[in-house]
C-alpha positions in Angstrom: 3.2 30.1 20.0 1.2 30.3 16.7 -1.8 28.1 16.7 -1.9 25.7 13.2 -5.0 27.1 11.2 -7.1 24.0 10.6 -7.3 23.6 7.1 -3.9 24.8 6.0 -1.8 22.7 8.2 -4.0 19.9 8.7 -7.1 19.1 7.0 -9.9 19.4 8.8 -11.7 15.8 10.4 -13.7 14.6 7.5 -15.8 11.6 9.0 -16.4 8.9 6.6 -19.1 9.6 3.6 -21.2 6.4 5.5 -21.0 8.1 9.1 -23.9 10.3 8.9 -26.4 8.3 7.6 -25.7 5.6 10.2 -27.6 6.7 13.2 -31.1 4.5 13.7 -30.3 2.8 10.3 -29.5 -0.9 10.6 -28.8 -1.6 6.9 -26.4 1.4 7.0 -24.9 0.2 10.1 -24.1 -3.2 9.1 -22.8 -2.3 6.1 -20.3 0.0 8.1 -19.9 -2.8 10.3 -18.5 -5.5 7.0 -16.1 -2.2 5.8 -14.7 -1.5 9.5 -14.1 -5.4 9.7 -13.0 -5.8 5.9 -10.5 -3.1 5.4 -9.9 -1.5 9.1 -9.5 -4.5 10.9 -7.9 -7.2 8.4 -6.9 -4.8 5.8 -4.6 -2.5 8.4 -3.9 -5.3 10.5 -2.2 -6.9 7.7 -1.0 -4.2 6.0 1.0 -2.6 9.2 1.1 -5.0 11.9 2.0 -8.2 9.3 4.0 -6.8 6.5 5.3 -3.2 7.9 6.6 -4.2 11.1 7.8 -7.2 9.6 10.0 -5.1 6.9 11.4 -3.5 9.9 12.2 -6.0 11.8 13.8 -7.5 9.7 16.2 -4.7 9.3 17.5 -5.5 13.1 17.3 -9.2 11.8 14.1 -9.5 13.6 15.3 -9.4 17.0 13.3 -8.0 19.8 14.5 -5.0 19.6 13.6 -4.2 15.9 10.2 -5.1 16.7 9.9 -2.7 19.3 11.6 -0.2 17.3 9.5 -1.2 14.4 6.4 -0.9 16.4 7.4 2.9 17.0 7.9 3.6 13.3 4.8 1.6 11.7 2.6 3.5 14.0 3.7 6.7 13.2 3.1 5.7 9.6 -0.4 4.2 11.0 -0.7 7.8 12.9 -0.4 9.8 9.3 -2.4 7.1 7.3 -5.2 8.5 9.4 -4.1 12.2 8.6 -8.1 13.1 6.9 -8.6 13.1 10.8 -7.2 15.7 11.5 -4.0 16.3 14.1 -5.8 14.7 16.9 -7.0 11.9 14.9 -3.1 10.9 13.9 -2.1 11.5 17.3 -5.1 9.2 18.5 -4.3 6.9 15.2 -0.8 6.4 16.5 -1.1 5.3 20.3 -3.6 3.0 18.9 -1.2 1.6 16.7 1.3 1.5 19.3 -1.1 -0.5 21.4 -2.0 -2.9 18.7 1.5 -3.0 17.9 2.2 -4.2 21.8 -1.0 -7.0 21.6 0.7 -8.3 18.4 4.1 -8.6 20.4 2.2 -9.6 23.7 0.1 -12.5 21.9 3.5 -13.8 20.4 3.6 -12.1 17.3 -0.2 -13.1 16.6 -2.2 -11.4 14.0 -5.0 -12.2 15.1 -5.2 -10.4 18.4 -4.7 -6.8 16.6 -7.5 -7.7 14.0 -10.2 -8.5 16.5 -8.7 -5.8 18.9 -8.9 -3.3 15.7 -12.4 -4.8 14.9 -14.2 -4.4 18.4 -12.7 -0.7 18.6 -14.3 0.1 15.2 -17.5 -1.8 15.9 -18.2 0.4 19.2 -17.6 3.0 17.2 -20.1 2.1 14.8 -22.7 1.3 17.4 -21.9 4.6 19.3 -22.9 6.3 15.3 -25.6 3.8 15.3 -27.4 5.2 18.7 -26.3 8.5 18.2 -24.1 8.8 21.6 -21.7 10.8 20.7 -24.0 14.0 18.8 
């Protein structure tokens, strides 16, 4: 089997521009912290979780199959909107999005457990950039 050459078939993980400068700097972090919660968490939450998966459910006339078919397709789509991550990064974008996708069915079709679900993730994140755990 060939191995993908990063770079030509996938781009190579880029981390966001704020990333690097957020280890040990609390005005840094929290600024990370108000993006991740802004755009991440509401912004993708809403975007793919409350209009996406709605479009395709409503193809199966919203029944609970089309959700759970619709949960399958939005995160793929959620997988490859993370695709300056690399292939491991859309891989690990798209069971996340098939978990949130299962909280927002499990909570009763509830917005608001994927957008503090997505929020938490990304704020551990940014405190794990923050302490400088993961260098």
């Amino acid at each position: 089997m060939i191995e993908p050459v990063t770079g030509f078939f996938w781009p190579k993980p880029v981390a966001p521009a704020l990333a690097n400068e957020i280890t040990g700097n609390v005005k840094i972090a929290l600024l990370a912290l108000l993006l991740v919660w802004t755009f991440a968490a509401f912004g993708e939450e809403i975007a793919y979780r409350g209009y996406l998966l709605t479009r395709a459910a409503d193809i199966g006339k919203r029944s609970a199959t089309a959700y759970w078919i619709g949960i399958v397709l939005v995160s793929v789509l959620f997988g490859y909107g993370h695709y300056y991550k690399g292939a491991s990064g859309v891989i690990d974008s798209g069971v996340a999005g098939l978990i949130l996708g299962t909280a927002y069915m499990l909570a009763g079709r509830n917005l608001w457990a994927c957008i503090l679900a997505h929020g938490f993730i990304d704020t551990f994140g940014v405190i794990d950039a923050f302490f400088g755990w993961s260098k």
